[in-house]
N, C-alpha and C positions, 0 to 999 in steps of 0.2 A: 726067090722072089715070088714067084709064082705059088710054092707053100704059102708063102707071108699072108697073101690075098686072100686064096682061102680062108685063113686060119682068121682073118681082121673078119671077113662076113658070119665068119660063125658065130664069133662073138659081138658082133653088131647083131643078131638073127637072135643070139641069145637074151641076149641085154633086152632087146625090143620084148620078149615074151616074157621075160621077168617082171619088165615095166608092167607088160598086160596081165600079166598073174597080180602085181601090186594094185592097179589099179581095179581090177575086178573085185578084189578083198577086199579095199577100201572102201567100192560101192556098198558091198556086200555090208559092211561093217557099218557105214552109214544109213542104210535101210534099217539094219536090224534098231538101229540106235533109235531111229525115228518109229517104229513100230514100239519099241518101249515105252516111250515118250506118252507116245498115244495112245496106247495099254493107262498107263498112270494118271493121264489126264482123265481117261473116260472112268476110273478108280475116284477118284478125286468127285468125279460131278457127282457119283452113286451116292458114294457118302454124303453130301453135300444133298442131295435128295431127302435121305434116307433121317438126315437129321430134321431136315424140314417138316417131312413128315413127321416125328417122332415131337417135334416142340407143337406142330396143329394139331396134334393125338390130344395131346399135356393139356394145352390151351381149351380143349373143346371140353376134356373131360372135368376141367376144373368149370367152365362155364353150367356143363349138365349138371354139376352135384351143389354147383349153388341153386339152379331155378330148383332142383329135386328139394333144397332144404323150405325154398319159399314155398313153394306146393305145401309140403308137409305144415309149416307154421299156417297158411291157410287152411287149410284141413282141418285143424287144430281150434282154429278160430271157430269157424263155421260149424264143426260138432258141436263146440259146447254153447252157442246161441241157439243152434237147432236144436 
C-alpha cells in the first residue's frame, strides 16, 4: 500500500512535467509561429513599398520625357523664327 502511494506520486510528478514540457513547447511553437507572421507581414509592407516606389519612378519618368519632348518642339519653333 505504502509502494502503491509512492508509485501514484510519481507518476502524478511525472504527468505534472510532461504537462510542463507540453506546455512550454506549445508556447514555444506559438511564438515562433507569431515571429513568422510578422517576418511575412513586414515582407509583404517591403514589397508593397517597393512597388510604389517603382510605379512613382514610371510615373515621374514618363511625366520628364514628355516636358523634355515640349522643350525640344519649342526649341524647334524658336530656332527657326530666330
Amino acid at each position: 500500500m505504502y509502494h502503491c502511494r509512492i508509485s501514484e506520486r510519481k507518476t502524478r510528478e511525472n504527468h505534472d512535467s510532461v504537462d510542463r514540457k507540453h506546455r512550454i513547447k506549445k508556447k514555444k511553437k506559438k511564438k515562433k509561429k507569431k515571429k513568422k507572421k510578422k517576418k511575412e507581414e513586414e515582407e509583404e509592407e517591403e514589397e508593397r513599398r517597393r512597388r510604389r516606389r517603382r510605379r512613382e519612378d514610371e510615373e515621374e519618368s514618363v511625366t520628364r520625357r514628355i516636358q523634355d519632348k515640349r522643350r525640344q518642339k519649342e526649341r524647334r519653333h524658336t530656332s527657326r523664327a530666330g
